[in-house]
C-alpha positions as CSV (number, residue, x, y, z in Angstrom):
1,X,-1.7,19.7,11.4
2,X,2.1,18.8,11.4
3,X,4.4,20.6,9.5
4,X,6.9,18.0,7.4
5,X,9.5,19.6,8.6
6,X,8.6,18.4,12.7
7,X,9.0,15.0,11.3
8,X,13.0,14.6,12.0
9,X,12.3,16.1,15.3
10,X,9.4,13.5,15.8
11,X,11.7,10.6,14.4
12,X,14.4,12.0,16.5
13,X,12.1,11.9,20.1
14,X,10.8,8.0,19.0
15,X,14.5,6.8,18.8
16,X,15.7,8.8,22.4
17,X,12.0,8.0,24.1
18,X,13.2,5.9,27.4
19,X,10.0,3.9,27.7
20,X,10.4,2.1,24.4
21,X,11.7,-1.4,23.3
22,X,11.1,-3.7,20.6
23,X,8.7,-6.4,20.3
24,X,9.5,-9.8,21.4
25,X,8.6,-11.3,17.9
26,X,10.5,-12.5,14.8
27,X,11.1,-9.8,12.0
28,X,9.6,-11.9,9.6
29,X,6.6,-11.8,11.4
30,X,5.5,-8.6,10.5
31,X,8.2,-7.0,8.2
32,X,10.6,-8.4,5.7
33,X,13.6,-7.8,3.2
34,X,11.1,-7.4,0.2
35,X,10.8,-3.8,-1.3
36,X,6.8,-2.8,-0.8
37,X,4.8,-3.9,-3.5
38,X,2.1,-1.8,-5.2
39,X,-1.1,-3.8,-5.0
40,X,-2.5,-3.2,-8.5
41,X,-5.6,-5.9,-8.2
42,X,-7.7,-4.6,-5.7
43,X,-11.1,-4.3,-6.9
44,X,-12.8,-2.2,-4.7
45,X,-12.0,1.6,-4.1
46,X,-9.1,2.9,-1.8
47,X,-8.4,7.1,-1.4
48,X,-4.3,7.2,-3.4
49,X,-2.6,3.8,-3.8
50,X,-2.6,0.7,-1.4
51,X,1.3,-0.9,-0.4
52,X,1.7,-4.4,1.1
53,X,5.1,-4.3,2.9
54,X,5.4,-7.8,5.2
55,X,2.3,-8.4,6.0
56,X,1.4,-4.9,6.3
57,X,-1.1,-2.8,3.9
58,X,-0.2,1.0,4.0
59,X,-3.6,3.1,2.2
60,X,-5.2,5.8,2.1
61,X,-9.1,5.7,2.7
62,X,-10.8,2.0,1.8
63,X,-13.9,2.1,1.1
64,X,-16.3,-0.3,2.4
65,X,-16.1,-2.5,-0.4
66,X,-12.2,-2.7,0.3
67,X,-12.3,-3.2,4.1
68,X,-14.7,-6.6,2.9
69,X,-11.8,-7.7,0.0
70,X,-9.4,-6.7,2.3
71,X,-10.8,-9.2,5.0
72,X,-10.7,-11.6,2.6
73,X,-6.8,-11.5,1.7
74,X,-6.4,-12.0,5.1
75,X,-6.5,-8.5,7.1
76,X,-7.9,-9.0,10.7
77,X,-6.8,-5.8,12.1
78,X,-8.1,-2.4,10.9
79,X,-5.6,0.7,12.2
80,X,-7.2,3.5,11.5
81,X,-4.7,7.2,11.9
82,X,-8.1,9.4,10.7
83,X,-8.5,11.9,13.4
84,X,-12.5,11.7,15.0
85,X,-13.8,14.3,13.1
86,X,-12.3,13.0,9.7
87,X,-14.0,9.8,11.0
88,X,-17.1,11.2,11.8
89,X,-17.8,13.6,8.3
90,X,-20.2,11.3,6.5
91,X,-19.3,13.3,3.5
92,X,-16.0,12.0,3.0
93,X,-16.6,8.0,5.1
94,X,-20.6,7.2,4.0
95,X,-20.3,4.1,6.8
96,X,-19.1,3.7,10.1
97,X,-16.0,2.3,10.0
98,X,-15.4,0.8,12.8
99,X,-18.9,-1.4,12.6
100,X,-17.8,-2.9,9.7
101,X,-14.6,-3.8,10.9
102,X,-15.9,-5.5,13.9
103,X,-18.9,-7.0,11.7
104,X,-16.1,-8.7,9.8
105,X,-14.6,-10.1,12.6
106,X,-11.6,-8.1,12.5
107,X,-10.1,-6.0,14.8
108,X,-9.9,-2.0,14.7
109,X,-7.6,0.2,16.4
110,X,-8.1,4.0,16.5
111,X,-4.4,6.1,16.7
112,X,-5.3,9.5,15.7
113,X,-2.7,11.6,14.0
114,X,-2.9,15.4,13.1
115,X,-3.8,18.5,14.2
116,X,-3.0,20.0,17.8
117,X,-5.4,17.8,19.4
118,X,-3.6,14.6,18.3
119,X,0.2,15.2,17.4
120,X,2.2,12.7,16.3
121,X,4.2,11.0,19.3
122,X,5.7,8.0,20.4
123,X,2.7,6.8,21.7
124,X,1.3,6.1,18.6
125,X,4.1,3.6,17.9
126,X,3.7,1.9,21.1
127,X,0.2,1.4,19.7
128,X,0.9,0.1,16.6
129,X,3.6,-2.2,17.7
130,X,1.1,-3.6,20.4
131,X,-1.6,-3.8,17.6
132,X,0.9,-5.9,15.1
133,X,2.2,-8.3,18.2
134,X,-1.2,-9.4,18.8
135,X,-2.5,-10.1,15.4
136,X,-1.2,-12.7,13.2
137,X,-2.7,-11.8,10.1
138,X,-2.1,-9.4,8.1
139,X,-2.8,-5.5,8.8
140,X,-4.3,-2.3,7.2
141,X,-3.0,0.8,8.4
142,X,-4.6,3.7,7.0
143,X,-5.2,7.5,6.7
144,X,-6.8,9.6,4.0
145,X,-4.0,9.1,1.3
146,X,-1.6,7.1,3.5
147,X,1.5,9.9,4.4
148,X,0.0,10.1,8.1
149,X,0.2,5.9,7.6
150,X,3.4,5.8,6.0
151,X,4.7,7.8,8.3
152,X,3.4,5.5,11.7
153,X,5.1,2.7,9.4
154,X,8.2,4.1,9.2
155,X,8.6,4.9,12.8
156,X,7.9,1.5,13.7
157,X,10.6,-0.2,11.4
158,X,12.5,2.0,13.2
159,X,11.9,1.6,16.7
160,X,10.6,-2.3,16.6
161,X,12.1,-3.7,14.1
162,X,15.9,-2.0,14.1
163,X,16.1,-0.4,10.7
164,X,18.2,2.8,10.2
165,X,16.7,5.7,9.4
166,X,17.3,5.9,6.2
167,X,16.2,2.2,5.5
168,X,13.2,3.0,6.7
169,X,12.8,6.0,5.2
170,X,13.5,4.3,1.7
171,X,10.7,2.1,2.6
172,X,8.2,5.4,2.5
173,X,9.4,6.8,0.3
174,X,8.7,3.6,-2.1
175,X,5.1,3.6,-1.1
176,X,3.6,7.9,-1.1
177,X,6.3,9.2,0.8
178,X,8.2,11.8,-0.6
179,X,11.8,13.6,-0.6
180,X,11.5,16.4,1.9
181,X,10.7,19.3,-0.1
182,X,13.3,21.8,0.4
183,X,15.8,19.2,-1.1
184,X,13.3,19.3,-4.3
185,X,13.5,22.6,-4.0
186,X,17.1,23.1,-4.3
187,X,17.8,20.1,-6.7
188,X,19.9,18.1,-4.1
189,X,19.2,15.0,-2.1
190,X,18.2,16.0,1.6
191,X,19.3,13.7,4.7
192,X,17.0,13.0,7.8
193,X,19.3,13.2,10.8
194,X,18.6,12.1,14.7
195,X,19.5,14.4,17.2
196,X,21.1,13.6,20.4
């Protein structure tokens, strides 16, 4: 698992990473201006709360049911950040995921984040940003309660789509993001910084 307080050092690495540049699409494409909006009319189940920023859904868990409405509103990729054994425990996901997906017609991408076995790393947001330049329609990105999502998100806008850090990082923390917790702990605002 990654500790919350490798994520500057993470952000940092994705902003100095030499092999990166942004997409050649517009920004209104896949992101805009908008704040993220709560999406309080889904029907079927999702693990936490489901954000639509752009034309990007940010969730934790769907359940079958929601992958289908979800389809419907005009998802046609699936970007699943579950690790393979959180994918795998029929306990927690009673369906294969990905054969519903590709049932639907829609796309599914696997970028596994967590644990030793799959850090977070830059990477991940060349896969995403490939993902979102080759689908048009709108996309779910997910994880069990959407941080691990959020976070993928939030890199992205960063790298791709040239918001600052702390645009982007208002943008999470809008959706389940939340203030680092050593600022909460010491009642003052904290203050995500790059390193060079």
């Amino acid at each position: 698992m990654v500790h919350k307080a490798a994520i500057p050092f993470v952000l940092a690495l994705l902003m100095t990473h030499p092999g990166f540049s942004g997409c050649d699409h517009d920004r209104e494409d896949v992101f805009n201006q908008a704040p993220p909006q709560k999406i309080e009319d889904l029907e079927a189940d999702v693990d936490g709360d489901i954000y639509l920023d752009g034309r990007v859904y940010i969730s934790g868990q769907p359940s079958e049911e929601a992958i289908e409405e979800l389809g419907r509103r005009g998802v046609t990729v699936v970007v699943n950040t579950r690790t393979p054994a959180e994918v795998e425990d029929r306990e927690k996901v009673p369906f294969d995921e990905e054969k519903i997906v590709r049932d639907l017609g829609m796309s599914y991408v696997s970028i596994p984040l967590g644990g030793e076995d799959y850090p977070y790393n830059p990477e991940a947001v060349q896969q995403l940003a490939e993902a979102l330049s080759t689908e048009k329609g709108r996309v779910l990105i997910h994880c069990l309660y959407g941080g691990r999502a959020a976070y993928l998100w939030v890199a992205y806008l960063i790298q791709n789509e040239g918001l600052s850090l702390e645009e982007a990082m208002a943008r999470g923390e809008a959706m389940v993001l939340k203030p680092h917790p050593v600022g909460r702990l010491l009642d003052r605002p904290t203050k995500l910084v790059f390193v060079q």
